[in-house]
C-alpha positions, 0 to 999 in steps of 0.5 A, a space after each residue: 145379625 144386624 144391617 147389612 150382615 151377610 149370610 157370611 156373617 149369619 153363619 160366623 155368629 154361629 160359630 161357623 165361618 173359617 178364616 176366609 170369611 173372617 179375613 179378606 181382600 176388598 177392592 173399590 167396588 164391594 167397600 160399601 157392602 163388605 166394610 160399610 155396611 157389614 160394619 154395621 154388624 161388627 167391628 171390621 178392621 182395613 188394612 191398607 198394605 203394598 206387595 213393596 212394604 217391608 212393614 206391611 209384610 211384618 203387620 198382616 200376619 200378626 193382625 191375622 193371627 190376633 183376628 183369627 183368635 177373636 173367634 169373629 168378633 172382628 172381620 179384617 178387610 185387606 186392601 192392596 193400595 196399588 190395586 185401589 189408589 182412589 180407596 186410599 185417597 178418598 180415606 187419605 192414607 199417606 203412608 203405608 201401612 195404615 189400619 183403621 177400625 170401622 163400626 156402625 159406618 163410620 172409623 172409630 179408630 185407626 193407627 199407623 206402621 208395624 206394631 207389636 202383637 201386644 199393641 195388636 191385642 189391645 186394639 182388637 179387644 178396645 174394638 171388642 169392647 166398644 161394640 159390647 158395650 154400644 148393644 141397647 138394652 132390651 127395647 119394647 119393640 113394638 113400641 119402638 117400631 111406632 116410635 121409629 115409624 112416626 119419627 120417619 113420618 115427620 121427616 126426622 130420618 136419623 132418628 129414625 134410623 137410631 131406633 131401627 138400628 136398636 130393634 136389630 140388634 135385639 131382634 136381627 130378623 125383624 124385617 119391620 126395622 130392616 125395612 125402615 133401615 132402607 127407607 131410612 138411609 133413602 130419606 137421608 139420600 145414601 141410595 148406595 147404602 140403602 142398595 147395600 141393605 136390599 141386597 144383602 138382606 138375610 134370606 129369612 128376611 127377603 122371603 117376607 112379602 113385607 120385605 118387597 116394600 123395601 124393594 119398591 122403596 128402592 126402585 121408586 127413589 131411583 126413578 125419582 132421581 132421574 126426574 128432570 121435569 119442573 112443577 111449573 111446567 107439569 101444571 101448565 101442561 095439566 091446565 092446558 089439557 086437564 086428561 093429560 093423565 100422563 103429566 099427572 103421574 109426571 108431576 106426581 113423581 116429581 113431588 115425590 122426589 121434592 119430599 112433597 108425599 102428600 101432594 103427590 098422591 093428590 096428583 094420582 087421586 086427581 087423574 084417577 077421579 077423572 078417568 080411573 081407567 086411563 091406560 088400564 088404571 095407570 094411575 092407581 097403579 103407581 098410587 099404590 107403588 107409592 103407598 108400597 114405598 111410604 108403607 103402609 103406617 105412614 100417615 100419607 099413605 092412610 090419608 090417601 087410602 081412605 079418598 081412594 076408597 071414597 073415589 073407587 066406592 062412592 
């Protein structure tokens, strides 16, 4: 089991789903989890189709027989195009029907109207194949969690990602790289696909308590997005009015939200030297959500650790 896969998908990779899970109908709202993100895991074919399509009636049975036999390698998504006209627009279907292959988030492959069970074959086994063949070699994971770590840490988030990925498909319940998945896709701005991830977390993953950095993470790059506040005229009203702890944490979140992590957490570690008590250590209480969103191996964060101890011990 890899990104975004679903208890669904948990139990088909143990030989357990029956065809409704394997086949199914998609709609505009769950695209994202159910064809983005569980793309991640397998092959997932869509079906573009209308009730009026002579064609589209030939194609489906015989794309749902040749998934069905796959035995869940593949998934088959259906999408009525009358029901959904902006799903087809945003992928440009033109004509009906269309089928693409996604893996790993993105098509890969992809062909138009009726076609015969032999072509059918050969598409899903090419979809097979390909996904076999992207599998990593076997990876010395915790080094790679340092690589993917640091590489997040100098803002290289695809990179990044690549080796989150890779760790999940050896070890698919390691809730490090599945962490690192979230932050990852926040660090790229796709808030959607990181949603995906924390909502459709495996529960041997979610009941880790490491798993509520994730969260956090989550709930922090929201709340940043709706910053409104310029730098400009945080600092002003700081200098005017050096205890007005309310713009420090402000500006603290703003900073953030420019990727600016260090100078954020030195925006808190300013207020907290100035009254660590100010509404019930506020501002060491956002410190430590941001320590909680960074995680705790970025370099950010244990710099800032250490000056809070000086400041709380000293």
């Amino acid at each position: 089991m890899l990104i975004g896969s679903t208890k669904d998908e948990a139990a088909m990779n143990a030989g357990e789903l029956d065809a409704s899970q394997i086949i199914f109908d998609v709609d505009t709202p769950d695209f994202e989890t159910r064809v983005i993100a569980a793309s991640m895991q397998m092959p997932v074919i869509l079906d573009f189709w209308a009730p009026w399509c002579g064609p589209c009636k030939q194609l489906m049975p015989t794309l749902e027989k040749v998934v069905i036999a796959a035995g869940g390698q593949v998934l088959l998504a259906k999408v009525n195009i009358d029901q959904n006209p902006e799903l087809a627009a945003a992928l440009r279907v033109q004509s009906v029907p269309t089928v693409f292959a996604f893996f790993q988030g993105r098509p890969i492959e992809a062909f138009q109207g009726a076609q015969p069970e032999s072509k059918i074959r050969e598409f899903v086994q090419k979809l097979i194949t390909f996904a076999n063949n992207s599998q990593p070699d076997a990876l010395d994971i915790p080094k790679a969690l340092n690589t993917a770590a640091q590489l997040l840490a100098d803002g290289d988030a695809q990179g990044a990602q690549e080796f989150y990925n890779a760790i999940l498909h050896q070890d698919a319940l390691n809730v490090e790289a599945y962490v690192g998945m979230v932050r990852c896709f926040i660090e790229l701005g796709q808030i959607d696909q990181a949603q995906a991830l924390v909502d459709q977390a495996p529960e041997e993953i979610s009941k880790i308590s490491v798993f509520a950095q994730a969260r956090t993470a989550l709930e922090v790059a929201q709340n940043v997005s709706k910053m409104k506040g310029s730098i400009e005229k945080l600092e002003t009203k700081i200098k005017a009015d050096e205890n007005d702890h309310k713009a420090r944490i402000d500006l603290a979140y703003t900073l953030y939200a420019q990727g600016k992590k260090k100078e954020a957490t030195q925006a808190l570690l300013d207020s907290i030297a100035l009254d660590s008590t100010w509404n019930d250590g506020a501002a060491r209480t956002e410190l430590l959500t941001l320590f909680s969103a960074m995680g705790n191996a970025d370099p950010v964060t244990l710099a800032a650790r250490r000056k809070l101890s000086s400041l709380l011990f000293s």
